[in-house]
C-alpha positions in Angstrom: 95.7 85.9 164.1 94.5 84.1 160.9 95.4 85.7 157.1 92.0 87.1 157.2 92.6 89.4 160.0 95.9 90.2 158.5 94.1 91.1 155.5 91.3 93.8 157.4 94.5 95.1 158.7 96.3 96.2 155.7 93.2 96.8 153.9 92.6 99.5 157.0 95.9 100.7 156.8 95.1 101.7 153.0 92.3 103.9 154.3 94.5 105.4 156.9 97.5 106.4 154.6 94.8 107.8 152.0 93.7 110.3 154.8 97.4 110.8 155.7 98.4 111.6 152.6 95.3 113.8 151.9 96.3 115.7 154.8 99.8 116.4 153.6 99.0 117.4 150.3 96.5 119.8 151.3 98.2 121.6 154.4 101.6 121.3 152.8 101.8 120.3 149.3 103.5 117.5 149.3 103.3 114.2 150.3 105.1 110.8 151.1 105.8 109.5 147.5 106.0 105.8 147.7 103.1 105.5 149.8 101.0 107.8 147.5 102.5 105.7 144.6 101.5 102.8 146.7 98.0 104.1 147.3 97.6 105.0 143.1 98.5 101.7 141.8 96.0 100.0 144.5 93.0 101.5 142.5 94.3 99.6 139.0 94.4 96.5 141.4 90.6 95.5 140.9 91.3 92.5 140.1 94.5 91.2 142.5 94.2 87.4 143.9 94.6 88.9 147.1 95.0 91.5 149.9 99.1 91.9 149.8 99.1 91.8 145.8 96.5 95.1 146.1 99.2 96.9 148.0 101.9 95.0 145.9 103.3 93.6 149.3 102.9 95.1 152.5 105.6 97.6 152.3 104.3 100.5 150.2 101.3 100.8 153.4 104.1 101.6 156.1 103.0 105.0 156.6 99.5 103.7 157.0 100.5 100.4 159.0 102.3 103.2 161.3 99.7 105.3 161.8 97.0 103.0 162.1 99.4 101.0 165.0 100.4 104.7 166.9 96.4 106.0 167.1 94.5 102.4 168.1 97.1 102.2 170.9 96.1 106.0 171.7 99.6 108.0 170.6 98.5 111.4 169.8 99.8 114.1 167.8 99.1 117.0 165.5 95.8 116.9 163.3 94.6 113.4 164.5 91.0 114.7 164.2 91.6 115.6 160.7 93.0 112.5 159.8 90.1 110.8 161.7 87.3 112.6 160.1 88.8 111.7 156.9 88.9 108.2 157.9 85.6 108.1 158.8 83.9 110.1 155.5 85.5 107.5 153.6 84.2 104.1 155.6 80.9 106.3 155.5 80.7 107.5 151.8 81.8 103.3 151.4 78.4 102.2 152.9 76.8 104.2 150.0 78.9 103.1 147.4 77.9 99.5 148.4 74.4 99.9 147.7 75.3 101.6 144.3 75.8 98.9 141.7 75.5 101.4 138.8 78.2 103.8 140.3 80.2 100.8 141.2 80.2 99.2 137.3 80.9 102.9 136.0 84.3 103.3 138.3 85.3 99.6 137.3 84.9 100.4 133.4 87.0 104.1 134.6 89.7 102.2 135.6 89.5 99.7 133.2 89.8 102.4 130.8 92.8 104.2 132.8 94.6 100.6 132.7 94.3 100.6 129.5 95.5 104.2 128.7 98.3 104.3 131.1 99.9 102.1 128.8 100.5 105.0 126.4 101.2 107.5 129.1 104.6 105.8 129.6 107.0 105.7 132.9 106.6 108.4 134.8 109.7 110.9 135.7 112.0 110.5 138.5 110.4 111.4 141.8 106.4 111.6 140.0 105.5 107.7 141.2 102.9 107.9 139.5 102.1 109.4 135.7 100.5 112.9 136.2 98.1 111.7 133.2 97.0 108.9 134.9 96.6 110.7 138.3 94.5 113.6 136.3 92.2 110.3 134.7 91.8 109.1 138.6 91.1 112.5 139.8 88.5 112.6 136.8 86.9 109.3 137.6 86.5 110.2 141.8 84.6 113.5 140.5 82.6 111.9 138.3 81.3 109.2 140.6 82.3 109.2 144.6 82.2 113.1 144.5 78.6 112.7 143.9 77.5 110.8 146.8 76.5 113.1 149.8 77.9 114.7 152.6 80.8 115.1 150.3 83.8 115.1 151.7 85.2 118.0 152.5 89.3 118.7 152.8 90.7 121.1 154.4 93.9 122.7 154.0 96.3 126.1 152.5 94.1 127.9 149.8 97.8 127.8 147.8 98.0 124.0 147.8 93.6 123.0 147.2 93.8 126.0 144.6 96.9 124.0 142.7 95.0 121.9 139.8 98.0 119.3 140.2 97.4 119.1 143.7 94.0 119.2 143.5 93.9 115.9 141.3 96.7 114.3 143.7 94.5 115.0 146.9 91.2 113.5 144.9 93.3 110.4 143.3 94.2 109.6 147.5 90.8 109.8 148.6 90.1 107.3 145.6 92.6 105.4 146.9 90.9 105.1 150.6 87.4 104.3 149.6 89.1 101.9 147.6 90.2 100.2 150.6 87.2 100.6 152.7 85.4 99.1 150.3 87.9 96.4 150.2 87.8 96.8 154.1 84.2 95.7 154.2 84.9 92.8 151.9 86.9 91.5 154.3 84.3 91.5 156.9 85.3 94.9 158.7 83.3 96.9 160.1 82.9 100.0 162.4 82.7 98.0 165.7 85.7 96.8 165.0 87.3 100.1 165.4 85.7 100.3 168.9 86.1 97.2 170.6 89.4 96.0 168.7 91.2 98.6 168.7 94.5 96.5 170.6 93.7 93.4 168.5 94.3 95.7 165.4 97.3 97.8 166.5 99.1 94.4 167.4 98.5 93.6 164.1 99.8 96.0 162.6 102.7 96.3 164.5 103.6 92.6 163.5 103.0 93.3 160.0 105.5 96.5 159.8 108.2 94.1 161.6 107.8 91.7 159.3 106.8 89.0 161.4 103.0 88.9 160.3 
């Protein structure tokens, strides 16, 4: 497989770890922190020379890489229709985006401007990843702009967690992350089909890239 197919695939991965971690923050609070800090810092990336330095190597996309591998080959397991419905909002809401140059312009100059502020936030505490301010800006930015395209998406989850205004902004920030990577996604020539008719293609390739032989 060429470096462009290698590309879709981690660029697919980000989507699926976006809806992974959505789905553990809102049934349970929590989620993976180096992939969510992973799936943050890929949104200040608008500018990377390339797929792997979006992701800052392809190592932070594991839990995606793994998921996206385990459900193209057919493994299933507990709240796979979540996490696909998730998947799919975001490659859908994507296709809007794409035809919206002003919404597109206003999230570059929101992350430009969170770039620049995070800078003054300063290193996050041990076992945050990411800088709660920055995350609150994020979650600011996805309300303002992605939240307002329709069907919106809607999460499901524990009252107790979607009710928390920290988790709230962590569950919004991950969902910024995925479009993020759909859009990138469909940069790099992806589309749905794909998901249909190579699915195997995809899973190998994903596979390779978590044991490091991509």
């Amino acid at each position: 497989m060429n470096a462009t197919y290698k590309d879709r695939t981690l660029a697919l991965a980000g989507v699926f770890q976006a809806a992974r971690l959505t789905q553990q923050l809102a049934r349970e609070g929590r989620m993976d922190l180096p992939a969510f800090t992973t799936s943050v810092q890929s949104l200040m990336a608008i500018d990377a020379p390339g797929t792997e330095a979006v992701y800052g190597g392809h190592h932070g996309l594991k839990l995606g890489l793994g998921l996206l591998r385990d459900k193209l080959e057919g493994k299933t397991g507990a709240g796979d229709v979540e996490i696909a419905k998730y998947v799919i909002a975001m490659i859908h809401l994507v296709g809007k985006l794409r035809r919206n140059m002003d919404m597109q312009e206003a999230i570059r100059r929101g992350i430009e401007a969170a770039r620049e502020q995070v800078k003054f936030f300063g290193a996050a505490a041990d076992g945050e990843g990411a800088h709660p301010r920055l995350i609150e800006k994020l979650a600011e930015l996805y309300t303002q702009t992605i939240s307002t395209l329709t069907p919106r998406i809607m999460v499901n989850g524990e009252h107790g967690h979607l009710g928390n205004p920290v988790v709230a902004a962590k569950v919004r920030a991950a969902l910024f992350a995925g479009i993020r990577s759909a859009f990138l996604w469909h940069q790099l020539g992806g589309n749905r089909w794909q998901l249909l008719f190579s699915r195997k293609k995809i899973a190998t390739e994903a596979g390779k890239i978590l044991r490091g032989s991509a």
